[in-house]
Backbone as CSV, one residue per row, in Angstrom:
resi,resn,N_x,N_y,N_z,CA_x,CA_y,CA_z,C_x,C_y,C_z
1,UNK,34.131,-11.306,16.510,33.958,-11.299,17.945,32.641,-10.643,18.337
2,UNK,32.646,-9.784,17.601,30.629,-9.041,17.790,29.662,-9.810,17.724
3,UNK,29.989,-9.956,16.753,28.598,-11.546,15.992,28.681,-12.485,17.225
4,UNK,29.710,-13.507,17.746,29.532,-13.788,18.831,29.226,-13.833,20.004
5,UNK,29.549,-12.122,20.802,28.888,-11.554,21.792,27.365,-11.358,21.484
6,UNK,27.210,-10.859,20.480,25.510,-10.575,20.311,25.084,-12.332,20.455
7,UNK,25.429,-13.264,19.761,24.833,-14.504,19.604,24.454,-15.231,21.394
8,UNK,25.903,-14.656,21.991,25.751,-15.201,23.580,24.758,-14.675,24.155
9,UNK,24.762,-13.256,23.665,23.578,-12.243,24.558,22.129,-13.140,24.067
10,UNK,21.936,-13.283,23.105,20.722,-13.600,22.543,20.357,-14.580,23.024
11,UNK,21.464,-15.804,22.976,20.530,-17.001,23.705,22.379,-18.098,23.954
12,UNK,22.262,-17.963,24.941,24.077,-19.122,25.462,24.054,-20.421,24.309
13,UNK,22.823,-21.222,24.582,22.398,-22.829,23.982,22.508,-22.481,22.549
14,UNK,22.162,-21.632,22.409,21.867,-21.657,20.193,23.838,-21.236,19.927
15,UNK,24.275,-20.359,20.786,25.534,-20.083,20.498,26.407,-21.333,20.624
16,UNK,26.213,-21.726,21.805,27.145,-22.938,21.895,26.743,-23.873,20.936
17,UNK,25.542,-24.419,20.664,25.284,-25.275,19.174,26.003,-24.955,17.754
18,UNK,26.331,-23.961,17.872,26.745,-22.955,16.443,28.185,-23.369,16.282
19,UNK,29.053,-23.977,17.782,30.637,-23.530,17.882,30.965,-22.496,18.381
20,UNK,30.343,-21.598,19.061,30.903,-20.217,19.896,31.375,-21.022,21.591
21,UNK,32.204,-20.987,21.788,32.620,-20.916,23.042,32.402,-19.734,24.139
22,UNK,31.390,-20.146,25.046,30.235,-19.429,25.140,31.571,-18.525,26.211
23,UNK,32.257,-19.273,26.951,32.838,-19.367,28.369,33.987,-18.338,27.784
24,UNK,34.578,-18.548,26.485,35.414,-17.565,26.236,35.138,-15.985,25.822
25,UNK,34.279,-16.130,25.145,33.468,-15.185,24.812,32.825,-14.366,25.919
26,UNK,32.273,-15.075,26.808,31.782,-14.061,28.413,33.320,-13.401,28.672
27,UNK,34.289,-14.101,29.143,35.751,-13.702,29.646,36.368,-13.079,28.878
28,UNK,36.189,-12.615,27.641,36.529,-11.537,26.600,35.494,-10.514,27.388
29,UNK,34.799,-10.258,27.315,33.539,-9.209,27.478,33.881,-8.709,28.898
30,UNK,33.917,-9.955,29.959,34.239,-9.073,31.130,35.953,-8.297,31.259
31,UNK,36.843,-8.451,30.166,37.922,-8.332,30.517,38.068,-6.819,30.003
32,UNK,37.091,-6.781,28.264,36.903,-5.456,27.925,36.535,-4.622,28.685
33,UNK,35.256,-5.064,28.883,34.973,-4.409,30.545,35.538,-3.558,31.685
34,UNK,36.285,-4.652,32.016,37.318,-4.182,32.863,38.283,-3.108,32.663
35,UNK,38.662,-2.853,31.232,39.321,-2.313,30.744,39.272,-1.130,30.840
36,UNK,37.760,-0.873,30.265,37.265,0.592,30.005,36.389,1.315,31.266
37,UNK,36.175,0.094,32.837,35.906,0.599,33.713,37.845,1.243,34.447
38,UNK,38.718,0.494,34.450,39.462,1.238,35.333,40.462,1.956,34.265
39,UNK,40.144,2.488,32.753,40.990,3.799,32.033,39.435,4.801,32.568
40,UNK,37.994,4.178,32.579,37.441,5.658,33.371,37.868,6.108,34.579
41,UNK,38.383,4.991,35.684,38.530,5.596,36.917,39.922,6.410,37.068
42,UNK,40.697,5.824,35.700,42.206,6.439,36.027,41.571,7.976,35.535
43,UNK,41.054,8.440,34.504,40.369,9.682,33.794,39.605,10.405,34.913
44,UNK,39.053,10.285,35.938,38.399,10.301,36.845,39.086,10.798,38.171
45,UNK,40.335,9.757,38.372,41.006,10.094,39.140,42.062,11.926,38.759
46,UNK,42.238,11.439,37.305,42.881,12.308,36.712,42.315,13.907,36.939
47,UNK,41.094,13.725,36.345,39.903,14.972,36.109,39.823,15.609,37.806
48,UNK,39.593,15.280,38.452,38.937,15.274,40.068,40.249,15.732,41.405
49,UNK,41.078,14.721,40.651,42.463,14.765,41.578,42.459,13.744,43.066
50,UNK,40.956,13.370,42.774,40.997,12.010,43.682,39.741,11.477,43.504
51,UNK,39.570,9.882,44.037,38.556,9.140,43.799,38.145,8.646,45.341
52,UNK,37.117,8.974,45.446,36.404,8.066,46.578,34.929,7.823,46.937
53,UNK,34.677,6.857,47.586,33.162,6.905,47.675,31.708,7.677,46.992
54,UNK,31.979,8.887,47.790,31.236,9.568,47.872,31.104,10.559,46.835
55,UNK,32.377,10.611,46.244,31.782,10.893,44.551,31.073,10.530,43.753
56,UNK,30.490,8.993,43.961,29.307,8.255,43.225,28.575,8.063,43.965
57,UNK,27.245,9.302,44.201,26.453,9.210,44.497,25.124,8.041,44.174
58,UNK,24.090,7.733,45.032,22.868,7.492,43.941,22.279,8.061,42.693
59,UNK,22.452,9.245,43.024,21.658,9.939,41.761,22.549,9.694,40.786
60,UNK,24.064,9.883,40.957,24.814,9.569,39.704,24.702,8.200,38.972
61,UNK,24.448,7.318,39.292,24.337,5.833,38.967,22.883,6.115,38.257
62,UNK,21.808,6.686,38.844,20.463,7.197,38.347,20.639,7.647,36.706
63,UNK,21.621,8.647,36.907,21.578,9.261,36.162,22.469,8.822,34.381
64,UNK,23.232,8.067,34.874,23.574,7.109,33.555,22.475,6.544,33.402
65,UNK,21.901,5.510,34.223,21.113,4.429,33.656,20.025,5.188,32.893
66,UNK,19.313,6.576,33.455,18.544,7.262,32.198,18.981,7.152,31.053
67,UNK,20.466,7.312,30.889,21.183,8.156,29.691,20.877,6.677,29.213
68,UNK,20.865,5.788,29.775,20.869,4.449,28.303,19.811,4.286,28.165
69,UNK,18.864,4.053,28.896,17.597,3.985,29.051,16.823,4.728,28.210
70,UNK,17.023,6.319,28.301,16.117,6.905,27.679,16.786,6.933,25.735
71,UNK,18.608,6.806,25.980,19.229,7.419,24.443,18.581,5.312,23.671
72,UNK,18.898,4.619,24.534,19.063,3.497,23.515,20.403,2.700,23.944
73,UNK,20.038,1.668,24.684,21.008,0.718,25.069,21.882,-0.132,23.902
74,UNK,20.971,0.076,23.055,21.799,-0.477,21.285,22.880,0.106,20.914
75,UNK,22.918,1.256,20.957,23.778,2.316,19.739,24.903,3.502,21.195
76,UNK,25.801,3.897,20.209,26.436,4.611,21.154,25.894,5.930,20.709
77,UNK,25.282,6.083,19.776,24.267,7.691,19.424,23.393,7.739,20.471
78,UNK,22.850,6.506,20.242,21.706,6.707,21.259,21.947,6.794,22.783
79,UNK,23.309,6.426,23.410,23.719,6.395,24.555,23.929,8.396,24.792
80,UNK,24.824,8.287,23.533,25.041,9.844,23.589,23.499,11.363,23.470
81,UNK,22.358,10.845,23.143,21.245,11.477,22.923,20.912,11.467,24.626
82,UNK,20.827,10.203,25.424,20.393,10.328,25.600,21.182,11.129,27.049
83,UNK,22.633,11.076,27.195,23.475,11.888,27.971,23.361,13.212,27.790
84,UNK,23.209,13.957,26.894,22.874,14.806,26.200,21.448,15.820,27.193
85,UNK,20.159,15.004,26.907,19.045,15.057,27.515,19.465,15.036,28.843
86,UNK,19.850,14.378,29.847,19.993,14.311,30.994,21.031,15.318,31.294
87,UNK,22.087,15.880,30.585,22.808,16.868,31.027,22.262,18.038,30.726
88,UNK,21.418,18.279,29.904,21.269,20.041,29.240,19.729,19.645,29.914
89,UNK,19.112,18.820,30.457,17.576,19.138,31.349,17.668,20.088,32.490
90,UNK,18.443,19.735,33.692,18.077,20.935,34.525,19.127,21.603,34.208
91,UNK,19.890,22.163,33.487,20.252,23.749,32.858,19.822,23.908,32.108
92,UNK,18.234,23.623,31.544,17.541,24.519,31.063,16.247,24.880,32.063
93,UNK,15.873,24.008,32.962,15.513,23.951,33.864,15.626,25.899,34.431
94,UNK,17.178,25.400,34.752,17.439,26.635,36.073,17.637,27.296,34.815
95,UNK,17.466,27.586,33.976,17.950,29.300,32.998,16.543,29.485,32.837
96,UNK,15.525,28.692,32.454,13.840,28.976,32.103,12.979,29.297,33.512
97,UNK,13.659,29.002,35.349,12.400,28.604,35.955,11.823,30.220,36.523
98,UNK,12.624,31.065,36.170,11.384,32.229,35.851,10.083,32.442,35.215
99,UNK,10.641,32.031,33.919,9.384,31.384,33.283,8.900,30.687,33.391
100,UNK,8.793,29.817,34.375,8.470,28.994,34.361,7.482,28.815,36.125
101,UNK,5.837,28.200,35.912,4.988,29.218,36.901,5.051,28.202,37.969
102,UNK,5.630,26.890,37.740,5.262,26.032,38.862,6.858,25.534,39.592
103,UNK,8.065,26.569,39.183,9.260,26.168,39.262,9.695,27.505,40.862
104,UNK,10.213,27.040,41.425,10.359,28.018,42.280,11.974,28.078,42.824
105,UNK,12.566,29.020,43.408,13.923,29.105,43.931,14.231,28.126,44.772
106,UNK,15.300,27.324,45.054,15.475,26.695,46.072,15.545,26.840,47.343
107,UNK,15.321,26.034,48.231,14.853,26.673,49.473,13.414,27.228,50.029
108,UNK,12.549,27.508,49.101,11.654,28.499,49.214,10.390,27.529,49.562
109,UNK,10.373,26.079,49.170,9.345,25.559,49.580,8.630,25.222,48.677
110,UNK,8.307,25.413,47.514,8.502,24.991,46.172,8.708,23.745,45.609
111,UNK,8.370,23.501,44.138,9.404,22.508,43.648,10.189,23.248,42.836
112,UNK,11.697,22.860,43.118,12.705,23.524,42.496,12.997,22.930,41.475
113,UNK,14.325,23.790,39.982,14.381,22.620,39.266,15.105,21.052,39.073
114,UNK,15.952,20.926,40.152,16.337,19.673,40.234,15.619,18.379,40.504
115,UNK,14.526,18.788,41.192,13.222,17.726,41.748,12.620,17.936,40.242
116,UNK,12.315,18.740,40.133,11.183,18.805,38.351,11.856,17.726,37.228
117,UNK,13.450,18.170,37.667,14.589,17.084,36.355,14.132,15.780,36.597
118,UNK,14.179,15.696,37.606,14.002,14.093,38.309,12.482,13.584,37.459
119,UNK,11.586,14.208,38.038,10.224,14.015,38.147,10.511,13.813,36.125
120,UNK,10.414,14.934,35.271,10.813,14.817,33.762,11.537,13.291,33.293
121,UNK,12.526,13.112,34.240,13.250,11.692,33.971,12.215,10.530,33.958
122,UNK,11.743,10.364,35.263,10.822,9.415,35.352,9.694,8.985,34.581
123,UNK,9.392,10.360,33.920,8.206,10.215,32.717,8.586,9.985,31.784
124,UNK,9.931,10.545,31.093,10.531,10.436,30.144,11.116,8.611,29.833
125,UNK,11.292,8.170,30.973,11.432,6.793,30.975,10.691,6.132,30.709
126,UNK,9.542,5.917,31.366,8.142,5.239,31.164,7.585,5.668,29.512
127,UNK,7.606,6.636,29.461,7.059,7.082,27.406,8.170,6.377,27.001
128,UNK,9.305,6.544,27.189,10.419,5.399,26.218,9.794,4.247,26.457
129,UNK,10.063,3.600,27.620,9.554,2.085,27.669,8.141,1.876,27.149
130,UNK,7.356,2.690,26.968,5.963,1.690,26.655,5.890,2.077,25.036
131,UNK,6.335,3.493,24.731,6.083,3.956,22.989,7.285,3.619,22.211
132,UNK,8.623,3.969,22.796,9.616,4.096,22.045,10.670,3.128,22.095
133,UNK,10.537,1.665,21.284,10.976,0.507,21.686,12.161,0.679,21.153
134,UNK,13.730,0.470,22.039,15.281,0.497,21.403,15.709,2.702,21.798
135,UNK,14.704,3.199,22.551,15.250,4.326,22.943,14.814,5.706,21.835
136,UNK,15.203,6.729,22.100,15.456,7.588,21.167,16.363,6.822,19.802
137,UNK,17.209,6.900,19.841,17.687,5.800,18.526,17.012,5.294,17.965
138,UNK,16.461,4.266,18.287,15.561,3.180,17.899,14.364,4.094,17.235
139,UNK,13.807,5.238,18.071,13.130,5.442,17.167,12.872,6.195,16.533
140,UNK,14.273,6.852,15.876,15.135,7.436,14.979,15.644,6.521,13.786
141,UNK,15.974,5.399,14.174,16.428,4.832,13.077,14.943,4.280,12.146
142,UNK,14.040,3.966,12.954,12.741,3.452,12.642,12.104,4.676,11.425
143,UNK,12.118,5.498,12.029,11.994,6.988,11.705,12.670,6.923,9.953
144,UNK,13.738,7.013,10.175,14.753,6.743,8.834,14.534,6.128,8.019
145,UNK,14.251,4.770,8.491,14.078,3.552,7.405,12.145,3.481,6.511
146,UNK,11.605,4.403,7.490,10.320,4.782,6.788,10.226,5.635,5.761
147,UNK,11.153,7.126,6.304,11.277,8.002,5.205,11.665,7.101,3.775
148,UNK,12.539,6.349,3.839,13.344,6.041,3.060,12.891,5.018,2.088
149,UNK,11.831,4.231,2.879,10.897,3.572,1.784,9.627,4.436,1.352
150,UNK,9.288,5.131,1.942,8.307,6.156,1.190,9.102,6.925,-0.075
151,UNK,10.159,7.308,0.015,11.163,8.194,-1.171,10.856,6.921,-2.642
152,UNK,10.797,5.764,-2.274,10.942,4.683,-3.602,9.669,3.934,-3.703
153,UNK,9.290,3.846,-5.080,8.308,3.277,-5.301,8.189,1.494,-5.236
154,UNK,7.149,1.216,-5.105,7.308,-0.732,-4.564,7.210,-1.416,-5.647
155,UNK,8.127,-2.332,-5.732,7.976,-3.213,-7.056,7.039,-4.109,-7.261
156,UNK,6.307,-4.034,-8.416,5.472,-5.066,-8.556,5.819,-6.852,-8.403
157,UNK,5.218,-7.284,-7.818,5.270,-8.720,-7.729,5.307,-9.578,-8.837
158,UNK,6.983,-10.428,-8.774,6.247,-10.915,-9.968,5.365,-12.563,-9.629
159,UNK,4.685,-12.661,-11.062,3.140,-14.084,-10.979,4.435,-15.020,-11.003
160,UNK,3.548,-15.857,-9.780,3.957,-17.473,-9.267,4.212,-18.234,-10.576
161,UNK,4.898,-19.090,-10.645,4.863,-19.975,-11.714,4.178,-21.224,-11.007
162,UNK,2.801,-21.512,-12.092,2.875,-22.635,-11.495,3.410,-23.892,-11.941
163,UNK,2.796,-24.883,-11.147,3.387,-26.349,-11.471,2.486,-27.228,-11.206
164,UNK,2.137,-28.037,-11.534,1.112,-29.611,-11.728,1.514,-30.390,-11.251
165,UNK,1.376,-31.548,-10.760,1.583,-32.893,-9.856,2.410,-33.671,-11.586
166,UNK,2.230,-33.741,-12.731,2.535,-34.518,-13.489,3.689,-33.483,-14.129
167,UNK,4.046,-32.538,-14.074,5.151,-32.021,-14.094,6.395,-32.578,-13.584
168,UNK,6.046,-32.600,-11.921,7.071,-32.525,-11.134,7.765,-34.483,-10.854
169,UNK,6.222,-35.269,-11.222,6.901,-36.375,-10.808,7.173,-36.817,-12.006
170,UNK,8.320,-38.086,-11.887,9.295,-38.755,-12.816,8.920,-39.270,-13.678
């Protein structure tokens, strides 16, 4: 069923040429979907003790799409790196902005650290998108698969055999 979803994602026409039933395969996906959007809202409802509107802010919707954006829309590591980053940024933010010379108290007129998180996000997005193709993950795993051919030495090639025109014909 993976192999299929990836094949639909990739291209509908090459899937349906293959035998994937493109139409069933979408209606699997949205149903999973569905699934794991309303066990979050029941978890949600659960956690909170009620659900409405105004609990999903803009910034909250913002603030996932970083988390895939910046961890890696591929991998659920990379989803999790990049939730990670977006949750522990401004609490380190507000525990450092003493030290910190261009961070100021809220209120005061300043940039505080929740505007700085923001502002960090936005850059942090753009360096993913133009350097770090597939997210933090991506270029972690990239990362990996280099170490890993540097650790082993490359095998020599072996010589072509050749062949002659009076060889090959009858």
């Amino acid at each position: 069923a993976g192999r299929a979803m990836a094949g639909v994602r990739d291209g509908e026409t090459a899937a349906a040429s293959v035998g994937i039933r493109v139409a069933r395969v979408k209606a699997t996906a949205f149903t999973v979907s569905s699934v794991y959007a309303g066990v979050a809202g029941a978890l949600t409802a659960l956690a909170f003790g009620r659900v409405a509107p105004d609990s999903f802010a803009l910034t909250v919707s913002i603030d996932y799409l970083v988390m895939i954006v910046l961890g890696g829309a591929g991998s659920i590591a990379g989803a999790s790196a990049g939730a990670v980053f977006v949750s522990v940024l401004p609490l380190m933010l507000v525990q450092y902005s003493a030290h910190l010379p261009f961070l100021s108290a809220p209120g005061s007129g300043g940039v505080d650290a929740a505007t700085l998180s923001r502002f960090v996000y936005g850059v942090a997005i753009v360096a993913v998108l133009i350097f770090l193709r597939g997210g933090l993950a991506g270029a972690l795993r990239r990362l990996g698969i280099r170490t890993a051919r540097a650790g082993r030495p490359s095998r020599p090639a072996r010589p072509a055999e050749r062949s002659t025109l009076k060889e090959s014909a009858p």
